[in-house]
MMTF fields as JSON, N, C-alpha, C and O atoms, coordinates in Angstrom:
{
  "mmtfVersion": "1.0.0",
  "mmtfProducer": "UNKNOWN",
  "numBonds": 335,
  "numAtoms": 336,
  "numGroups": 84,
  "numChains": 1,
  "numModels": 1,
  "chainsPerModel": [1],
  "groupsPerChain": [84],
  "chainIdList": ["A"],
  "bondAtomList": [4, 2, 8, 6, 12, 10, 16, 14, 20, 18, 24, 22, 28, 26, 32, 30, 36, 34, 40, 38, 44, 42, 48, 46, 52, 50, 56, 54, 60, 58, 64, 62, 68, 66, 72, 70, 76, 74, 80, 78, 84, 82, 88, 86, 92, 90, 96, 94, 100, 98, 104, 102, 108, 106, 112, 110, 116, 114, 120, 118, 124, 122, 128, 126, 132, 130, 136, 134, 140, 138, 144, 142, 148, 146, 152, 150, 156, 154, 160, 158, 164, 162, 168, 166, 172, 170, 176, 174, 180, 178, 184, 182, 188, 186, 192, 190, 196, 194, 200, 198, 204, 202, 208, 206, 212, 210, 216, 214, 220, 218, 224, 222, 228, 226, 232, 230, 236, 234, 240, 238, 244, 242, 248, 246, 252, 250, 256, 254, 260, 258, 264, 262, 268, 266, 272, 270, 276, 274, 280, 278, 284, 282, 288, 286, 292, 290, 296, 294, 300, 298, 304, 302, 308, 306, 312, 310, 316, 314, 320, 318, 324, 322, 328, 326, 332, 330],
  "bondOrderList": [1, 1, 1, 1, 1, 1, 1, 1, 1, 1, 1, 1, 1, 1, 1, 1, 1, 1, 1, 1, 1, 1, 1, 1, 1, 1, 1, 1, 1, 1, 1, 1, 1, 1, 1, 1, 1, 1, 1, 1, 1, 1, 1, 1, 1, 1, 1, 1, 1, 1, 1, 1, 1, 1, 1, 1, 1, 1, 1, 1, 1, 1, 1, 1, 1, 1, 1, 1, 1, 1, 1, 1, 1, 1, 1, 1, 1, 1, 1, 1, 1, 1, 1],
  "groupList": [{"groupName": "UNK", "atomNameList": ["N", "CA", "C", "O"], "elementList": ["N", "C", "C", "O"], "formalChargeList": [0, 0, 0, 0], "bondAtomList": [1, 0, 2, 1, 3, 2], "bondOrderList": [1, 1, 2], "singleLetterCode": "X", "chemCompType": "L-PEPTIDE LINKING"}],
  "groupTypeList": [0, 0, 0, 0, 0, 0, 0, 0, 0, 0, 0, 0, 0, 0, 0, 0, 0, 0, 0, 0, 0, 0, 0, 0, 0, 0, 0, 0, 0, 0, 0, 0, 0, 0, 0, 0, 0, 0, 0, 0, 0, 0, 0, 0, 0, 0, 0, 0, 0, 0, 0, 0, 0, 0, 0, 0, 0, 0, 0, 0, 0, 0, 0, 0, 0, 0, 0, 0, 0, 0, 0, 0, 0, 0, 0, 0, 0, 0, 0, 0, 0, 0, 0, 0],
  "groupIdList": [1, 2, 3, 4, 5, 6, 7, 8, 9, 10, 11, 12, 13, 14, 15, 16, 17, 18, 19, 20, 21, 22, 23, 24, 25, 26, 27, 28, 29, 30, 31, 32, 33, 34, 35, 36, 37, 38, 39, 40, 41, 42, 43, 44, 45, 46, 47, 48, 49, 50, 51, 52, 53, 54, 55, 56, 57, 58, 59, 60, 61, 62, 63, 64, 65, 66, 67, 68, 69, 70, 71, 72, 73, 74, 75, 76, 77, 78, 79, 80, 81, 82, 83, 84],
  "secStructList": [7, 7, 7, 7, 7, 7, 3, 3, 3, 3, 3, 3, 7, 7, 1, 1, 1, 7, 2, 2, 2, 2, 2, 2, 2, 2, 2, 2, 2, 6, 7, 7, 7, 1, 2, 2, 2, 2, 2, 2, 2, 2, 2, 2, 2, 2, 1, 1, 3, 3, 3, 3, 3, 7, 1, 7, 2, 2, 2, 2, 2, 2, 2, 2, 2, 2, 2, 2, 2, 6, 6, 7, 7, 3, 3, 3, 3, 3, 7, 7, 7, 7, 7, 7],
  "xCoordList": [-208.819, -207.777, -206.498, -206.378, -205.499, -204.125, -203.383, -203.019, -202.979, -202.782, -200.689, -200.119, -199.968, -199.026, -197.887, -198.203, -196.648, -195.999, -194.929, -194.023, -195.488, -194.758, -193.953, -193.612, -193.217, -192.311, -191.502, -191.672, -190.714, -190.275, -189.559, -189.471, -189.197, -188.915, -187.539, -187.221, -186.802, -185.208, -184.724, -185.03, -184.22, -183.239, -181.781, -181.156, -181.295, -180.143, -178.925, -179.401, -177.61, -177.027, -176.198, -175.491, -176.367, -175.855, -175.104, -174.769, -174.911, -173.421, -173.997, -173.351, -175.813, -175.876, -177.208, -177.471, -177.715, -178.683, -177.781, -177.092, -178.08, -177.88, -178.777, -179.613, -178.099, -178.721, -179.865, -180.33, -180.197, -181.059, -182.202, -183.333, -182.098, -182.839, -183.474, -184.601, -182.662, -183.22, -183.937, -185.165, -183.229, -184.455, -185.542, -186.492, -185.848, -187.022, -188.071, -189.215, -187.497, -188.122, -188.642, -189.849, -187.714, -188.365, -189.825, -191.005, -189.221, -190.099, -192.0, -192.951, -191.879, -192.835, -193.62, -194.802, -192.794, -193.472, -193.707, -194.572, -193.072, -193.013, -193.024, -192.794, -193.372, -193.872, -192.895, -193.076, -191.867, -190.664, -190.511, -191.112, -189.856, -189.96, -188.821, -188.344, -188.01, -186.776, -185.558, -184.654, -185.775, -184.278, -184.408, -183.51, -185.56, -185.743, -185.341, -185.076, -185.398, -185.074, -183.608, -182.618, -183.611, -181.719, -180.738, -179.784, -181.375, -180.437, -180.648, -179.972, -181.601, -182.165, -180.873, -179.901, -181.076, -179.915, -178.367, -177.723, -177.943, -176.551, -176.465, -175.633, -177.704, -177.085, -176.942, -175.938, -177.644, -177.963, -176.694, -176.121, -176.329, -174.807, -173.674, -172.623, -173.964, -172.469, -172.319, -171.339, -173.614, -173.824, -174.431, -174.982, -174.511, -174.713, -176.731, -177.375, -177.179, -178.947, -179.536, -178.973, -181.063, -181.729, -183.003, -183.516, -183.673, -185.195, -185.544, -184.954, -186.492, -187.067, -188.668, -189.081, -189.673, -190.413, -191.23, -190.669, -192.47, -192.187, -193.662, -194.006, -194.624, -195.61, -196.297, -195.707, -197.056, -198.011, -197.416, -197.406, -196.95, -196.821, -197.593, -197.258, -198.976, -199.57, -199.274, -199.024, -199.255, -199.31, -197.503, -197.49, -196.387, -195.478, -195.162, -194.122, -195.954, -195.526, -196.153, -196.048, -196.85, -196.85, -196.142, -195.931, -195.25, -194.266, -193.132, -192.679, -192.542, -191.334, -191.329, -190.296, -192.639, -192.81, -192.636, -192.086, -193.017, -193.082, -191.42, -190.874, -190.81, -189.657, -188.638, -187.656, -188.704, -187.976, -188.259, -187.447, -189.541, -189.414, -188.683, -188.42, -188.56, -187.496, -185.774, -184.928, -185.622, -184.555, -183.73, -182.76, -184.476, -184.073, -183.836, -184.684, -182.839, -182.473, -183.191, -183.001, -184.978, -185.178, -185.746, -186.028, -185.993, -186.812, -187.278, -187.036, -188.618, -189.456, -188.731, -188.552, -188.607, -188.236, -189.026, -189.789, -188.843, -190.131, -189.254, -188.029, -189.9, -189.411, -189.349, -190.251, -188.043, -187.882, -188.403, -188.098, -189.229, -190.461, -189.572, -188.619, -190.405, -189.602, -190.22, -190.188, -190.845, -191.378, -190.337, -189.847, -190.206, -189.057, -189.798, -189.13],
  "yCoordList": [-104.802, -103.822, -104.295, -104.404, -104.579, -104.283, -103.534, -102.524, -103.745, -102.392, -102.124, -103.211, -101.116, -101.27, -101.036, -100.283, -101.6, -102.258, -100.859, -100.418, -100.439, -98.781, -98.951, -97.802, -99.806, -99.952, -101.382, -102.33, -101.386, -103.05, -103.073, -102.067, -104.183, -104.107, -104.676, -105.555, -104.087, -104.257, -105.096, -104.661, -105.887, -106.64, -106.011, -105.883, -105.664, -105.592, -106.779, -107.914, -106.728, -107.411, -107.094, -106.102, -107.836, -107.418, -108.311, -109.4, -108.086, -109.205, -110.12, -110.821, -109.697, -110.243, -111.59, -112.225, -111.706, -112.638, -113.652, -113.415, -114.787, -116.581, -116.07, -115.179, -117.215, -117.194, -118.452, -118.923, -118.851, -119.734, -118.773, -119.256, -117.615, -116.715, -116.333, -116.646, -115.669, -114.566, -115.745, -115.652, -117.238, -117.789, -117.989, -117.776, -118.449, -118.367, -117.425, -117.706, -116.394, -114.896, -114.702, -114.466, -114.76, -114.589, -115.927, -115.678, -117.157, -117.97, -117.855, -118.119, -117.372, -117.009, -115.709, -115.503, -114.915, -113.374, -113.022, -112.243, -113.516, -113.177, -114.255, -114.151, -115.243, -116.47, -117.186, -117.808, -116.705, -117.216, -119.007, -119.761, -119.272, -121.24, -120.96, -119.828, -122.334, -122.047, -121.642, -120.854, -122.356, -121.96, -120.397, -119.596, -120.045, -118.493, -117.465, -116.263, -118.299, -116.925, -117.492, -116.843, -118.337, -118.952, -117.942, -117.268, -118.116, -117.256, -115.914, -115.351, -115.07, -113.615, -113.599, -112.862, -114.774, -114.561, -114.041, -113.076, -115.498, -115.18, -113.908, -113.117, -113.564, -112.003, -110.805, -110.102, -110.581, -109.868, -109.492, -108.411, -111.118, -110.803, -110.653, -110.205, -111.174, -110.884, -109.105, -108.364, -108.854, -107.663, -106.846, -105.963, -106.932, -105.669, -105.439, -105.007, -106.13, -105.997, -106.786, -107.0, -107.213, -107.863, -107.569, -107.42, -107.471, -107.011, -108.396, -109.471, -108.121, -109.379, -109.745, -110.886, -108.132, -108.125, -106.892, -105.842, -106.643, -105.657, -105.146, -105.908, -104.238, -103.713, -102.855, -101.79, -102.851, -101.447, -101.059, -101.989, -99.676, -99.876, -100.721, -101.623, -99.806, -100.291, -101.741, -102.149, -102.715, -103.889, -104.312, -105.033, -103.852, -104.449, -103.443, -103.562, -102.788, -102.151, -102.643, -101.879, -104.055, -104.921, -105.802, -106.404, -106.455, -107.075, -106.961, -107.799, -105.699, -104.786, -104.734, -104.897, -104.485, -103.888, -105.654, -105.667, -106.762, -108.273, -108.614, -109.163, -108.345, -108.44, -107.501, -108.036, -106.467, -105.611, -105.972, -105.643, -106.675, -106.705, -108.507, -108.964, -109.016, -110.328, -109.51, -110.136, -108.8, -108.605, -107.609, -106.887, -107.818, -107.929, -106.374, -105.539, -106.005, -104.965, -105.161, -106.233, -104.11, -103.97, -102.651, -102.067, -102.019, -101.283, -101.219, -102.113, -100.156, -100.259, -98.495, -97.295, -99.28, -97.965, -97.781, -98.641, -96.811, -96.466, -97.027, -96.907, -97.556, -98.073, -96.685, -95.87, -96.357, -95.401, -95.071, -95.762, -94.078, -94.023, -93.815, -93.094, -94.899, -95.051, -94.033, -94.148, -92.917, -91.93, -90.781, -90.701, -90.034, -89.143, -87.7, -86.67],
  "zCoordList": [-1.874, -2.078, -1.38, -0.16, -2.35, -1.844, -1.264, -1.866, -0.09, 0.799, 0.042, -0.061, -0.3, -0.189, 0.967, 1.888, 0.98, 1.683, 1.879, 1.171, 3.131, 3.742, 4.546, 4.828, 5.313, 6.125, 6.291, 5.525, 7.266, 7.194, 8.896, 9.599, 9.219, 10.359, 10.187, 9.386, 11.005, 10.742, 12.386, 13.496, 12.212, 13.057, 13.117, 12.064, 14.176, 14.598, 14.94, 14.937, 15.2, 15.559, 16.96, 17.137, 17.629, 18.951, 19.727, 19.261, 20.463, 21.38, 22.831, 23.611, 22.793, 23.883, 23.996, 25.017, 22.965, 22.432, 21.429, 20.436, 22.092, 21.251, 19.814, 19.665, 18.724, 17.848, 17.985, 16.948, 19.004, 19.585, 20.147, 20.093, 20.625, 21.029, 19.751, 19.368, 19.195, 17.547, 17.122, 17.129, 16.616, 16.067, 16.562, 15.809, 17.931, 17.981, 18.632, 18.986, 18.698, 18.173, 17.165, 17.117, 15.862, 14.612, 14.312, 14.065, 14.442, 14.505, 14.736, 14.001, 16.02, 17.106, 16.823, 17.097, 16.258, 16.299, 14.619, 14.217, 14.035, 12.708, 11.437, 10.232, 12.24, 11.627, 10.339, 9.293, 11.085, 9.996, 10.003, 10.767, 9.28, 9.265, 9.698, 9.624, 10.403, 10.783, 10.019, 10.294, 9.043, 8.309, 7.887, 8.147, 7.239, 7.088, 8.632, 8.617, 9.772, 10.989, 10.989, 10.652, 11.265, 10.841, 10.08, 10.47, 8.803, 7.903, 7.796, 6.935, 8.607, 9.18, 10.115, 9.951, 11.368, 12.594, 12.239, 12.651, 10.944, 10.053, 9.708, 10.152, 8.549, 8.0, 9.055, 8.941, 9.833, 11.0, 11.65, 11.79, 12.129, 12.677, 12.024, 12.483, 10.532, 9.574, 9.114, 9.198, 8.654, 8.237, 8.748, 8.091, 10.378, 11.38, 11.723, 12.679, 10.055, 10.129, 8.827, 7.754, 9.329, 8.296, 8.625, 9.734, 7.026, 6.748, 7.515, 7.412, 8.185, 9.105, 8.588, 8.38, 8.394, 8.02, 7.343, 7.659, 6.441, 5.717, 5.262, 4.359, 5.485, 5.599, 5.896, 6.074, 5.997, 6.521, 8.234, 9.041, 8.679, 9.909, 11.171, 11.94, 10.911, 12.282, 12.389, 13.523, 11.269, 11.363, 12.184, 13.182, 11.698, 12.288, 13.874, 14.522, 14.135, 15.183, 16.694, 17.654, 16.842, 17.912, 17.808, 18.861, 16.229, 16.411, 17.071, 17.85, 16.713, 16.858, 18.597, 19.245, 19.198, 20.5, 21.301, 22.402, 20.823, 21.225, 21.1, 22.057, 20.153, 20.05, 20.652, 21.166, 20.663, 21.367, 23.257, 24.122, 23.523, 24.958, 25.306, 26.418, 24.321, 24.336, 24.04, 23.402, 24.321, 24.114, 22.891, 23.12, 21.43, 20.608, 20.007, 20.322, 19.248, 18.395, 17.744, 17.17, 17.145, 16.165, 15.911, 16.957, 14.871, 14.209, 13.636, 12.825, 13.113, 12.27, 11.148, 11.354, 10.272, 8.944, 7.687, 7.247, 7.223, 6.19, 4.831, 4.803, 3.881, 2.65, 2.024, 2.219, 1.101, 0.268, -0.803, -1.775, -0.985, -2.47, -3.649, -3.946, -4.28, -5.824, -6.803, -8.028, -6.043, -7.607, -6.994, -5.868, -8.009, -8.082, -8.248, -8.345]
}
């Protein structure tokens, strides 16, 4: 069974973390390849935030808590239901 994909974890942009930091945060915790946390770091800081990662809560909510104690602006938000 396919579980579906209920939340996502959001990256912030902030004034006090290197983009040497964020990458290898994302790297490390969220198993990004480099150029993928690279261009997470870019949008993040151009456009204030970036989907970092995206799933079932319980699952991103020891990420969020690993990353948030490195420093990092993030959150966990619920994906918006597409039935009306």
């Amino acid at each position: 069974m396919v579980l579906e994909k209920t939340h996502k974890l959001i990256l912030f942009n902030d004034n006090e973390n290197d983009y040497l930091l964020v990458i290898a945060c994302l790297m490390r915790f969220c198993d990004h390849a480099s150029d993928q946390a690279e261009q997470c770091a870019v949008i993040a800081h151009n456009t204030g935030k970036c989907q970092i990662y995206s799933g079932q809560f319980i699952d991103m909510l020891e990420t969020c808590k690993e990353l948030q104690g490195m420093g990092l602006k993030v959150e966990i938000e619920e994906y918006e239901s597409s039935v009306h």
